[in-house]
Backbone bond lengths (Angstrom), bond angles and torsions (degrees), N, CA, C in turn:
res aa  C-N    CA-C-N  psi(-1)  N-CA   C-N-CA  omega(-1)  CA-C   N-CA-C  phi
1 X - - - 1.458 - - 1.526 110.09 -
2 X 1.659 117.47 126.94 1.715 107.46 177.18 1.466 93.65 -96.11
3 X 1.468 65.23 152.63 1.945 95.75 178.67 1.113 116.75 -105.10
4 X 1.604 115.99 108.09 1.636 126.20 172.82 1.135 112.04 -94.98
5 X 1.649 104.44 133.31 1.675 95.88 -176.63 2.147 93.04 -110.92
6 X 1.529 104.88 149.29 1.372 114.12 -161.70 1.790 94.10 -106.45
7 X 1.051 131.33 110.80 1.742 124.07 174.44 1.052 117.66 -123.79
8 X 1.659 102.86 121.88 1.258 107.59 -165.18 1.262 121.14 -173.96
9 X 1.238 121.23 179.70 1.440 119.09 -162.84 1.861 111.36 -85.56
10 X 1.543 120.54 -140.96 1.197 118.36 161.42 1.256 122.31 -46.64
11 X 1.462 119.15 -70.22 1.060 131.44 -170.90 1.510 118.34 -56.91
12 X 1.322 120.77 -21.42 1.488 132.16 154.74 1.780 112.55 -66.74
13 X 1.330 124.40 -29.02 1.493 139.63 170.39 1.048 108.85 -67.00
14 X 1.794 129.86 -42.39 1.190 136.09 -169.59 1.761 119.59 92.12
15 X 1.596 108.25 38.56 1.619 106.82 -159.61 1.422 87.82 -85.93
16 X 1.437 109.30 129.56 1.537 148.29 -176.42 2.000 95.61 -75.44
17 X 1.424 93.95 106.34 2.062 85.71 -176.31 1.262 107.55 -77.56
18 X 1.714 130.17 -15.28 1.360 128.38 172.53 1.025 131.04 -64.16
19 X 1.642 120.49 -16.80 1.314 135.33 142.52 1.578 139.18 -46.92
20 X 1.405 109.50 2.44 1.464 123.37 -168.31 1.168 86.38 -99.33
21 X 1.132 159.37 -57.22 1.566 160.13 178.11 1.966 115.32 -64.87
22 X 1.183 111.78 5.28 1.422 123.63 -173.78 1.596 89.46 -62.60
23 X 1.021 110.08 160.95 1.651 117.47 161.81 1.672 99.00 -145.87
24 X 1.817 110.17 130.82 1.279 85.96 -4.34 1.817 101.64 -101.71
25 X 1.530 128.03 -171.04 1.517 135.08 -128.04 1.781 79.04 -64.94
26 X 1.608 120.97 144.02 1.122 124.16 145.32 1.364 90.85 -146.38
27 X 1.798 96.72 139.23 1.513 108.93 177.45 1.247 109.04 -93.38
28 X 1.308 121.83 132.45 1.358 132.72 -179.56 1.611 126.94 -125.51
29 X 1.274 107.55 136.84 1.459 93.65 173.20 1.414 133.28 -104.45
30 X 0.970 125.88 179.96 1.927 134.95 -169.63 1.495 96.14 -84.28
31 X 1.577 89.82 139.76 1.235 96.78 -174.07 1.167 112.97 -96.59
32 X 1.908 121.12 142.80 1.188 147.95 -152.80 2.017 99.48 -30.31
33 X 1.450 105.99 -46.55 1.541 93.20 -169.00 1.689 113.68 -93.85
34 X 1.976 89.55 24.98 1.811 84.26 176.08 1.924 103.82 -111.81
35 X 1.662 101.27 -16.34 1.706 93.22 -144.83 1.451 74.27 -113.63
36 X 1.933 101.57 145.72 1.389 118.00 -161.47 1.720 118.36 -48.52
37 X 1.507 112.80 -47.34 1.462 96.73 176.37 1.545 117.93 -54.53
38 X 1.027 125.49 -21.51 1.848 130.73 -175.23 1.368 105.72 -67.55
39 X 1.515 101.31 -36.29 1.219 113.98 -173.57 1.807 120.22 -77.67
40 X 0.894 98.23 -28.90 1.739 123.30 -170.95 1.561 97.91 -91.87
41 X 1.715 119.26 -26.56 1.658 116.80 155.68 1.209 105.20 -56.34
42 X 1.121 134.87 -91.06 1.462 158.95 174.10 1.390 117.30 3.47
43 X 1.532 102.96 -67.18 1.486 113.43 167.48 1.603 125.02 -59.25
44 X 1.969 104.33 -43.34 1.170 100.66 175.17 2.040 133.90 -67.03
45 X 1.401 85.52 -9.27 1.414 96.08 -160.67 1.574 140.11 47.09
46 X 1.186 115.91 -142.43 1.588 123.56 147.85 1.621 109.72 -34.05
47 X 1.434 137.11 -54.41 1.223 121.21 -171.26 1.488 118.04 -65.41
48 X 1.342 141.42 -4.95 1.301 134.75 -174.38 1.430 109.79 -155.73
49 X 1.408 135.11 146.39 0.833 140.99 153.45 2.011 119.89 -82.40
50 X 0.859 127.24 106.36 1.542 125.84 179.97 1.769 104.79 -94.27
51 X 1.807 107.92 103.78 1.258 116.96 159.21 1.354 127.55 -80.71
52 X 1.462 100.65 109.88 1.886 102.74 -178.08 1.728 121.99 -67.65
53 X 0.849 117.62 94.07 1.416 127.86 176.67 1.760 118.11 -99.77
54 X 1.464 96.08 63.34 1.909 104.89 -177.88 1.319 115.57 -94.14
55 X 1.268 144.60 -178.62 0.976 125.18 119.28 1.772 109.61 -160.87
56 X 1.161 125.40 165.04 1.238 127.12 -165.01 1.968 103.26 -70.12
57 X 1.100 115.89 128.88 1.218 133.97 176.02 1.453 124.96 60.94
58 X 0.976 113.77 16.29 1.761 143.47 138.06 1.662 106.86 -15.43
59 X 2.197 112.28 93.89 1.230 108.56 162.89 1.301 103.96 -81.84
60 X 1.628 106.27 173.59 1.640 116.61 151.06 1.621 105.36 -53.13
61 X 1.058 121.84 -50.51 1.674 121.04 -164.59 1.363 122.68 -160.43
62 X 1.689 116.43 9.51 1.411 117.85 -175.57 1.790 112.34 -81.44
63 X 0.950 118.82 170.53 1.697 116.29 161.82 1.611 96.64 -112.10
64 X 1.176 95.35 117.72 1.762 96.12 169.17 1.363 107.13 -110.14
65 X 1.523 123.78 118.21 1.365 135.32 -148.47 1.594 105.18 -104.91
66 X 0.998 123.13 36.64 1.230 125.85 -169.50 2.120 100.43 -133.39
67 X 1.471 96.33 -20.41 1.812 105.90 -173.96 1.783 82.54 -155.54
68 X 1.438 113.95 120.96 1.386 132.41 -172.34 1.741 92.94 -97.84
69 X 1.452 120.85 145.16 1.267 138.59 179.95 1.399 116.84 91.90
70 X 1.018 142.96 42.61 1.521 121.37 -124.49 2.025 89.38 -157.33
71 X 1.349 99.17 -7.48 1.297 119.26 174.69 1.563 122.61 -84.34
72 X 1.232 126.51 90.13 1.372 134.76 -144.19 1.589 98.54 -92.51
73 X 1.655 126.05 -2.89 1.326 110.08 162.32 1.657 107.51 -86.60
74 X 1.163 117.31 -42.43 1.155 129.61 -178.53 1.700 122.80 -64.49
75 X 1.252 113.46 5.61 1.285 137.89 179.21 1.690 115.82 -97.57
76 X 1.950 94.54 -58.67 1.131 82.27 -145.50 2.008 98.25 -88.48
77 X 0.932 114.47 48.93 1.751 109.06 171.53 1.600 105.25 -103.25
78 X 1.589 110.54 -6.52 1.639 110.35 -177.03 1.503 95.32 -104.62
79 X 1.470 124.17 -35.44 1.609 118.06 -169.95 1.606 83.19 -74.74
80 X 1.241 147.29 -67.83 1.152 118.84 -157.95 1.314 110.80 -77.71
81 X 1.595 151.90 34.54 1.387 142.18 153.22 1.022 80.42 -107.23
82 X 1.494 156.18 -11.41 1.523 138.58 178.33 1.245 109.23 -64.45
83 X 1.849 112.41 -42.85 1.488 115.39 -163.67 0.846 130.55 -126.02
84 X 1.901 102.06 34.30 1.311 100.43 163.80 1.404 144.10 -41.77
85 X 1.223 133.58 127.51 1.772 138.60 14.76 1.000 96.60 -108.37
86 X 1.656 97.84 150.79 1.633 103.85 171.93 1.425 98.92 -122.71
87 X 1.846 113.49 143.70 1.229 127.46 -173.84 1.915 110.74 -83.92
88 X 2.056 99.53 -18.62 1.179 109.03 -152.46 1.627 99.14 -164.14
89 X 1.401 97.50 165.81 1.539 100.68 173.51 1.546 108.66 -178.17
90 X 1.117 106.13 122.27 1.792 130.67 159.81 1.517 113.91 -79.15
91 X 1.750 115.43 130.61 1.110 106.61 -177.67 1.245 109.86 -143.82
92 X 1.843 146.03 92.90 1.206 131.42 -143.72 1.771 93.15 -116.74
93 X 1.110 172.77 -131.34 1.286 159.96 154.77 1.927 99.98 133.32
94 X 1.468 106.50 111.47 1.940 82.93 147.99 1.693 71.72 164.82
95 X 1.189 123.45 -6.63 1.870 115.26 -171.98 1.536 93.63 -49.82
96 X 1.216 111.06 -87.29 1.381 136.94 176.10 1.915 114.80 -11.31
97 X 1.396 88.89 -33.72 1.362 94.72 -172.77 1.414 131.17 -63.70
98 X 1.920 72.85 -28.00 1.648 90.04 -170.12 1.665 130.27 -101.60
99 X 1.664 97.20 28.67 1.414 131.31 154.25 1.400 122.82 -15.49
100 X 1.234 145.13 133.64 1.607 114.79 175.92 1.601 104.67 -100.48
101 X 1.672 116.75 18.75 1.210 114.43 157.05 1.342 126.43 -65.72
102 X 1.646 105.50 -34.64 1.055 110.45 167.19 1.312 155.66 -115.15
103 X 1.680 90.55 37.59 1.799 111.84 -177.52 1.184 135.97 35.41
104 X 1.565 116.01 9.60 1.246 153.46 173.74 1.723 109.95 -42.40
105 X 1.770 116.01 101.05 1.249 114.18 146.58 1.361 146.33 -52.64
106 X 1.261 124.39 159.96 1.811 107.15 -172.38 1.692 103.93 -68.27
107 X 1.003 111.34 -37.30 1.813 127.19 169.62 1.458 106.20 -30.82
108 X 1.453 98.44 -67.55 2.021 102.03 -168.20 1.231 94.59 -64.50
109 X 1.772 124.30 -53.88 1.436 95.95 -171.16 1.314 143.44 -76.69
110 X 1.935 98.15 -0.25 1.705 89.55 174.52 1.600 84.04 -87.44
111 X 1.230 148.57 4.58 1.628 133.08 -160.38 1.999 81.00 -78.03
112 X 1.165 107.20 -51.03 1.591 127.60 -163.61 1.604 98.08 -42.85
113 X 1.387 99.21 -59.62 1.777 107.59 -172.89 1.401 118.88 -84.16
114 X 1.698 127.61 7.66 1.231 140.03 139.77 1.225 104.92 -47.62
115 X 1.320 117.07 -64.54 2.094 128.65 -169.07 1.341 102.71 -59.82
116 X 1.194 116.57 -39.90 1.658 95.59 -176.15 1.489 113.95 -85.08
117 X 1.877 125.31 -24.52 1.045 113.43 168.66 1.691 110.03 -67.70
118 X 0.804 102.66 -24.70 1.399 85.84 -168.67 1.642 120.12 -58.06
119 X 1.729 106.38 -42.36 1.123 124.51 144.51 1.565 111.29 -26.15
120 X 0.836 121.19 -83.18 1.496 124.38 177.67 1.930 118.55 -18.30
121 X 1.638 95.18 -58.70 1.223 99.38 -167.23 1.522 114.21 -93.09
122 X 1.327 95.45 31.09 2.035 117.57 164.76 1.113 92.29 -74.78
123 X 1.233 144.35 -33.63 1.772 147.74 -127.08 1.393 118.28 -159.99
124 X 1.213 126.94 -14.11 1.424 138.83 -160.51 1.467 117.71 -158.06
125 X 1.455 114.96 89.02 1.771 119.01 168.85 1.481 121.70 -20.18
126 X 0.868 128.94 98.56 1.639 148.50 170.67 2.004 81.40 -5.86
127 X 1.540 117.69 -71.88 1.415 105.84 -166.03 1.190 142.66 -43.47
128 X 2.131 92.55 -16.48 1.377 95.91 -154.65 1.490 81.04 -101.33
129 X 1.114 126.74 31.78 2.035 111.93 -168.44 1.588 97.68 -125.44
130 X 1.474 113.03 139.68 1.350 101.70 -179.86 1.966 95.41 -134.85
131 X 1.486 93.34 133.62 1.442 106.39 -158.54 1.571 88.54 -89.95
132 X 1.024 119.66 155.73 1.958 134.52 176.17 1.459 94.54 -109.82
133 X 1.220 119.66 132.81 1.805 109.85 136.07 1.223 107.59 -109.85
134 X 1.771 107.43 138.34 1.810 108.17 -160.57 1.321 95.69 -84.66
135 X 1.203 101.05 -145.81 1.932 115.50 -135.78 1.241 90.72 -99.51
136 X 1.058 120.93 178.68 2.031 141.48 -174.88 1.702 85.74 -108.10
137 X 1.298 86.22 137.76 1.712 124.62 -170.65 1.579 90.79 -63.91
138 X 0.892 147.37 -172.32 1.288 158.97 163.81 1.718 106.57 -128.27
139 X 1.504 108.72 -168.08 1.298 125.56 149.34 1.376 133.28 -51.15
140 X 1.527 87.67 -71.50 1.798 117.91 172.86 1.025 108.25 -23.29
141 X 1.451 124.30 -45.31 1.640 119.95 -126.59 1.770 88.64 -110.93
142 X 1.435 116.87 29.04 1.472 104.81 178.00 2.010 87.63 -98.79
143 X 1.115 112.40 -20.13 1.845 112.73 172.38 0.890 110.22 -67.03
144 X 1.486 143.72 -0.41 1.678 159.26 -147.46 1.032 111.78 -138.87
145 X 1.628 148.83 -3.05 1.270 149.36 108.34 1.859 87.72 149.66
146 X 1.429 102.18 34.31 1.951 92.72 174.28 1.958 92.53 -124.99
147 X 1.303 105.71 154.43 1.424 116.07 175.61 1.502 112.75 -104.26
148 X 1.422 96.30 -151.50 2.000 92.31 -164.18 1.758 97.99 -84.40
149 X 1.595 103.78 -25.43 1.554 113.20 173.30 1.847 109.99 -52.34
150 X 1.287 130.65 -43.79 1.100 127.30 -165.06 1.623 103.07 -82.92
151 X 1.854 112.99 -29.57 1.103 96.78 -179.29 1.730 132.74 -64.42
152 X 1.679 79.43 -10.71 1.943 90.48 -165.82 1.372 86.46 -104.64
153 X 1.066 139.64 -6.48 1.698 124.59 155.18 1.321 126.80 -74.69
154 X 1.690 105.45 -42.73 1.489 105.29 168.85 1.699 114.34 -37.47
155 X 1.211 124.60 -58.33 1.488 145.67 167.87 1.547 123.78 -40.66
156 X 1.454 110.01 -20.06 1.350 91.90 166.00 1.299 106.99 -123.81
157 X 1.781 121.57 27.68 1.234 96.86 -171.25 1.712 80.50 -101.44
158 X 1.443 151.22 45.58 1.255 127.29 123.69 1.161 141.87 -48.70
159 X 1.703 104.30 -48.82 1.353 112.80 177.07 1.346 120.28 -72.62
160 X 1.711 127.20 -5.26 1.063 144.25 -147.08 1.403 93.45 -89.37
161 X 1.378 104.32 -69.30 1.476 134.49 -162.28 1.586 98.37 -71.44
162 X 1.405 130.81 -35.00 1.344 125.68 -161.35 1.649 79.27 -76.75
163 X 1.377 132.70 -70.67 1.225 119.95 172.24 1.351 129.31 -28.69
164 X 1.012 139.80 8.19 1.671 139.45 -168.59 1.331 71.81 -124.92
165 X 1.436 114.82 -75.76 2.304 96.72 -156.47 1.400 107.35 -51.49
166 X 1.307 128.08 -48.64 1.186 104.77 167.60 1.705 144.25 -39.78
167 X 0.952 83.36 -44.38 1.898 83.02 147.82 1.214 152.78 -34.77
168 X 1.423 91.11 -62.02 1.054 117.82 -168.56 1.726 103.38 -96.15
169 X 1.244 113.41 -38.99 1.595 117.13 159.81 1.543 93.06 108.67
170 X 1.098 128.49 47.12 1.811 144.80 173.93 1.567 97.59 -104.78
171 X 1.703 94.47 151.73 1.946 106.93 168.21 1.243 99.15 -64.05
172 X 1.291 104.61 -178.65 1.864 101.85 176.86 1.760 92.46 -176.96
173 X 1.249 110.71 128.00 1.713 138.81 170.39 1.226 114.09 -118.59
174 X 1.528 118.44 128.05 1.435 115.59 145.45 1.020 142.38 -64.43
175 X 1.362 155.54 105.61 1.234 148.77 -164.94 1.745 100.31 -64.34
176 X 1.010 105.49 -46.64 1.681 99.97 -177.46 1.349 122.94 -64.90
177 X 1.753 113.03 -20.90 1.533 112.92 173.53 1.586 99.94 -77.75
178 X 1.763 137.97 -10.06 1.249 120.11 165.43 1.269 129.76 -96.72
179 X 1.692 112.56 -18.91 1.341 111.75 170.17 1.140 102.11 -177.89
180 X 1.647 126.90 175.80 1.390 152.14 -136.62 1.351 115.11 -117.21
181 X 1.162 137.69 143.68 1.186 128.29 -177.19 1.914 106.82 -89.87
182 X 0.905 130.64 160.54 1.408 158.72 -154.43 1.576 101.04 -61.11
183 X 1.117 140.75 95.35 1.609 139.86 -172.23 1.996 98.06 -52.03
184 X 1.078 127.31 -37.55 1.609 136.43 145.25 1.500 119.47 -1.42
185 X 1.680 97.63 -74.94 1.244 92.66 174.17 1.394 103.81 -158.99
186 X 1.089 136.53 66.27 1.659 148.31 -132.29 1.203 121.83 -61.01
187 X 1.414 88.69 49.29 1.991 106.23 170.10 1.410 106.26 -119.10
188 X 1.487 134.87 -26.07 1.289 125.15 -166.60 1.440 129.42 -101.03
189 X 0.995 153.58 159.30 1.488 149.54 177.55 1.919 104.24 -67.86
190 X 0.992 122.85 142.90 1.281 116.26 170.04 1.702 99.97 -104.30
191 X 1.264 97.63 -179.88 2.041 108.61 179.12 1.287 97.00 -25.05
192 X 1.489 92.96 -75.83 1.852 121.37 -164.22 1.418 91.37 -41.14
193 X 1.234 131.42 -80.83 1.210 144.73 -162.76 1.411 117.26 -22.38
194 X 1.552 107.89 -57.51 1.470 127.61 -179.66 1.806 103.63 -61.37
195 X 1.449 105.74 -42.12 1.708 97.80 -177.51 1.429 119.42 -63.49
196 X 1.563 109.31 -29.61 1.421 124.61 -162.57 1.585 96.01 -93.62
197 X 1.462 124.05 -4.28 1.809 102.26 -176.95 1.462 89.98 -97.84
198 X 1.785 115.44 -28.31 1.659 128.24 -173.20 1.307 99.79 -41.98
199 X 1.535 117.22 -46.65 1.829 112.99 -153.68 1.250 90.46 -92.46
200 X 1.341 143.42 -25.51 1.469 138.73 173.56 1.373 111.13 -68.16
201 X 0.982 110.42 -34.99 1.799 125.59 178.50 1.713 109.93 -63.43
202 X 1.613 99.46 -34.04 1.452 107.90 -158.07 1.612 85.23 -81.89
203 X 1.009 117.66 -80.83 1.542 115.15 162.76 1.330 152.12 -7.83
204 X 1.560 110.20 -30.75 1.203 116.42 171.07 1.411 90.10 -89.01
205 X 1.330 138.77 -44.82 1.614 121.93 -163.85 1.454 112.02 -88.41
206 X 0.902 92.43 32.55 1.641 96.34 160.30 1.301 119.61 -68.37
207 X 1.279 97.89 -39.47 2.032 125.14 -168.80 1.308 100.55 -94.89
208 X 1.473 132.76 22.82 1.039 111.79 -168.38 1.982 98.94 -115.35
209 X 1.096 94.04 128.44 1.776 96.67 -170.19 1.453 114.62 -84.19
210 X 1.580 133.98 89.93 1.106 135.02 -160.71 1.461 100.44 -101.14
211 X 1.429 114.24 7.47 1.545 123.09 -164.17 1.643 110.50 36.63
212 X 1.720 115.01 -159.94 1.583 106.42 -143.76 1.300 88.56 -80.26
C-alpha cells in the first residue's frame, strides 16, 4: 500500500464554515466521507494509504503569535520523521498567509512554500509531490481577519506556485480552477467543494510515479 501524506491547512482538516454561526461557536470538522482527503481514501482503496496532515491556520512559514504551532515549515520535519516512508505527498498551504496580520506578498508566501517543499523533497521525488495553490479569497473572508490586500494576493498566488513546481519538476493543481470557497466566509471548501477538488486531486495523481 503507498503512503500519501496530505499537508495542509484547514481546508485539508476539513473545517465545516457552517459552524462559525453555531451557538454557542464550536468549530467542527467534515466528516471523513465528506472532506477531500476521506474522499481521495475511498476512491483510492487498497492501493494507497492517504495521511491527513491539516490543521486549522497552518502558514507555509509565518509564526502567528496569537495561536502557537501554526507554522507549517516548522512542523513539518516531525510529521515527516513520524511517517516514515512516504511513496507521495500533497501539499496545498498559503490561505493563511494571506492574513492582513501579516502583510504578506504573493512573493514571500510562495518564498515560504519553497521551504517547506523543499523539506518535502528530502524524502519524496519532486514527481511523486503534487503542489495545490488554494482557493481565491472571497468577500466573506474580509470578517475572517484578511483585507482587500489578501484578496488580490490570494489570486496571484496560482501563477506563483505553478511557477515554483515547475522548477522543481512536481504535479501542480489549482484549487481555484476546481472550486470556490464557501459564500459563509470565503475561505473554506464547502461539501461540493471538497468533492470537486477530490476528482481534481484524483487526476492529477494519476502522473504521479510512486513506482511498484
Amino acid at each position: 500500500m503507498k503512503r500519501i501524506l496530505a499537508y495542509g491547512d484547514s481546508n485539508t482538516w476539513g473545517f465545516d464554515p457552517t459552524t462559525w454561526n453555531s451557538v454557542p461557536m464550536q468549530l467542527k470538522r467534515y466528516s471523513k466521507d465528506v472532506r477531500w482527503t476521506g474522499l481521495l481514501q475511498i476512491a483510492l482503496g487498497d492501493m494507497a494509504w492517504v495521511i491527513e496532515e491539516g490543521m486549522n491556520g497552518r502558514t507555509t512559514a509565518f509564526d502567528d503569535e496569537e495561536c502557537d504551532g501554526r507554522n507549517g515549515l516548522t512542523a513539518l520535519p516531525v510529521i515527516l520523521e513520524a511517517n516514515r516512508s512516504l511513496d507521495a505527498a500533497i501539499i496545498m498551504l498559503g490561505t493563511n498567509d494571506c492574513k492582513s496580520a501579516f502583510h504578506a506578498t504573493s512573493k514571500e508566501i510562495t518564498a515560504g512554500l519553497e521551504l517547506c517543499l523543499k523539506r518535502l523533497l528530502d524524502v519524496v521525488a519532486p514527481e511523486n509531490i503534487l503542489l495545490i495553490s488554494p482557493l481565491y479569497l472571497e468577500k466573506a473572508a474580509l470578517d475572517f481577519g484578511f483585507n482587500d490586500q489578501s484578496i488580490s494576493v490570494s489570486r496571484e498566488l496560482k501563477q506563483a506556485y505553478k511557477e515554483l513546481s515547475d522548477t522543481y519538476g512536481t504535479a501542480f493543481l489549482a484549487a481555484s480552477d476546481a472550486a470556490k470557497a464557501s459564500s459563509l466566509d470565503g475561505q473554506h471548501l464547502t461539501e461540493e467543494g471538497h468533492r470537486a477538488l477530490c476528482e481534481a486531486v484524483l487526476k492529477s495523481i494519476v502522473s504521479l510515479d510512486m513506482g511498484e
